[in-house]
C-alpha positions as CSV (number, residue, x, y, z in Angstrom):
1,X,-0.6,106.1,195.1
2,X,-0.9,106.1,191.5
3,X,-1.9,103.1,189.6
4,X,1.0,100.9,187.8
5,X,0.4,99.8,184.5
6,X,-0.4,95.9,184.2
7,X,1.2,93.7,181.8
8,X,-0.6,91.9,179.2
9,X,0.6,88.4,179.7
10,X,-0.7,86.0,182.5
11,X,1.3,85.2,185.9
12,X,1.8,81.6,184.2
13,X,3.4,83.3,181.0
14,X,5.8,85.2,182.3
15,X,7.1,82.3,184.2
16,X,7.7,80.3,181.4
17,X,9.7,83.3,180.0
18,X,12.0,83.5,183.4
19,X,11.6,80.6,184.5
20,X,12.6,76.5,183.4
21,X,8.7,76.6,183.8
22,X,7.3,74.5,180.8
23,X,3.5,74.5,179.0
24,X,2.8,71.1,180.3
25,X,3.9,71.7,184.6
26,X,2.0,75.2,184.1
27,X,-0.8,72.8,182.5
28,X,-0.7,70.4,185.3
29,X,-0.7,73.2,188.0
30,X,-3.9,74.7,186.4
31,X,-5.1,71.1,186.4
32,X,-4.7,70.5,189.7
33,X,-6.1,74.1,191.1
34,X,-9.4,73.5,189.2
35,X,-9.7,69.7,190.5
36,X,-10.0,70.8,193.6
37,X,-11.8,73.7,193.5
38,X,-8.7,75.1,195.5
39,X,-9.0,78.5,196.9
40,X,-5.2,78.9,196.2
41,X,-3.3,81.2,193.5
42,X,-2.0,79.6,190.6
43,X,2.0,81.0,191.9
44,X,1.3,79.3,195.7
45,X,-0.1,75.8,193.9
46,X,3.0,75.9,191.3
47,X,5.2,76.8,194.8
48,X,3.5,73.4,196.1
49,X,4.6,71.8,192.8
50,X,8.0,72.5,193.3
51,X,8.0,73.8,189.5
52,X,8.9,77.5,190.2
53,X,10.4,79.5,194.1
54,X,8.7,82.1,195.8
55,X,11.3,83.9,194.3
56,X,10.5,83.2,191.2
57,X,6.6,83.8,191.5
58,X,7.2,87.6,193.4
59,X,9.7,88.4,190.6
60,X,6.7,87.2,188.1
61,X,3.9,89.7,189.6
62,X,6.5,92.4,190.2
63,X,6.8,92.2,186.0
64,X,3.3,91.4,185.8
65,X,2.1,94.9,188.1
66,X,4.8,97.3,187.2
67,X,6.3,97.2,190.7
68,X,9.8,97.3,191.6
69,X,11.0,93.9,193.2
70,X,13.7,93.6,196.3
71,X,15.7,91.0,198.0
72,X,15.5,92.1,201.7
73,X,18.2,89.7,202.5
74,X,21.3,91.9,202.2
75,X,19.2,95.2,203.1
76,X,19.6,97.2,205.9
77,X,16.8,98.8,207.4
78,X,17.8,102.2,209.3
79,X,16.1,101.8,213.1
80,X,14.1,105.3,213.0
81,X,12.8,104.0,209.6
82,X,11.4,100.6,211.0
83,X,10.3,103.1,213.7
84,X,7.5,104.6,211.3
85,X,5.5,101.4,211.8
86,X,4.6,99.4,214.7
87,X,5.3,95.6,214.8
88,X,1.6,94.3,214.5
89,X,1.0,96.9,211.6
90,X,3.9,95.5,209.6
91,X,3.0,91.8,210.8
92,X,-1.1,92.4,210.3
93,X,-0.3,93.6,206.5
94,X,3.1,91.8,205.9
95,X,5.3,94.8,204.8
96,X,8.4,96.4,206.0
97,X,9.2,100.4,205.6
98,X,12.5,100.6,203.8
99,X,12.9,104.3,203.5
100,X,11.5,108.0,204.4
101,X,12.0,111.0,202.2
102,X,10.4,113.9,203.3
103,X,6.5,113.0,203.6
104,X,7.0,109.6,201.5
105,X,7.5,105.9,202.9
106,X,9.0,103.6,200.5
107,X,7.9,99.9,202.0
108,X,8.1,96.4,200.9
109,X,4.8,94.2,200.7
110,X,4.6,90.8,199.7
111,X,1.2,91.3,197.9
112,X,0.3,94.4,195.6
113,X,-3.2,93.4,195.9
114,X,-3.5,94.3,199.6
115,X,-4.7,97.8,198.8
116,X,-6.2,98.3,202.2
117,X,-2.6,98.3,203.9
118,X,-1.3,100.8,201.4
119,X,-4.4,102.7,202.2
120,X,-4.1,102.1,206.1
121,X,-0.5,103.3,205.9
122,X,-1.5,106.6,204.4
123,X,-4.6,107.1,206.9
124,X,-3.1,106.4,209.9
125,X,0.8,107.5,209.5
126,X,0.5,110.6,207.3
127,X,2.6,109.8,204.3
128,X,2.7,109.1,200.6
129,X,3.6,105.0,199.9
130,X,5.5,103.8,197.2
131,X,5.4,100.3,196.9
132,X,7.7,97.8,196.4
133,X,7.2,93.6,196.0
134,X,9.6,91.4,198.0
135,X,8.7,87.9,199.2
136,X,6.5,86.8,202.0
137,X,9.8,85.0,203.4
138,X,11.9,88.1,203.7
139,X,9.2,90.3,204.8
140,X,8.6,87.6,207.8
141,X,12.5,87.6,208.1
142,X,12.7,91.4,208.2
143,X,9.9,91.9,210.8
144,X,12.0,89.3,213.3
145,X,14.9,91.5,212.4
146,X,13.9,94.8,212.5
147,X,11.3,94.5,215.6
């Protein structure tokens, strides 16, 4: 799996560009992580907040790591694909495959920083990942779906 290049600019900063996020809510949400010595990531407390979506925070870290993001809503996963994977992998690590092309599994994880599962995937199925970000709602939604 090769290594994606990392932007420059913090989670928070990149909200503020895509988001209604302003300097004084990502303030407050800093504020309030520190506080309370909160074992939380700055996207799930400003989530909490109800300044920014899930949505909004996946699309931030697929910017911020160089992944490409999905909506799993409207996409249909082909049966022998969602076959590759069994049901308490994909629940255990939170991802969905999404494709197979020749000895490469495209799947969608709700966290790039889960380099264990990418790493699990290639040990214990054979193939090459490529990784892309989709929320932690429509991976749940996709595992009821697609097993």
């Amino acid at each position: 799996m090769a290594e994606k290049k990392k932007s420059r600019l913090t989670l928070g900063e990149i909200l503020m560009q895509i988001t209604s996020l302003t300097p004084e809510q990502l303030k407050d949400a800093l504020g309030t992580q520190q506080e309370k010595s909160m074992l939380k990531l700055i996207g799930q407390v400003l989530i909490e907040k109800g300044y920014v979506t899930e949505q909004d925070v996946v699309t931030a870290l697929a910017i911020q790591y160089g992944y490409p993001y999905i909506h799993l809503a409207n996409y249909h996963i082909a049966p022998e694909v969602a076959r590759i994977i069994t049901r308490e992998f994909a629940e255990k690590y939170k991802l969905v495959p999404l494709e197979k092309i020749g000895n490469t599994v495209t799947i969608a994880m709700a966290s790039t920083f889960d380099k264990l599962a990418v790493k699990d995937m290639e040990e214990k199925y054979g193939y090459k990942v490529r990784i892309f970000l989709a929320s932690l709602e429509d991976i749940e939604e996709a595992i009821r779906r697609y097993y």
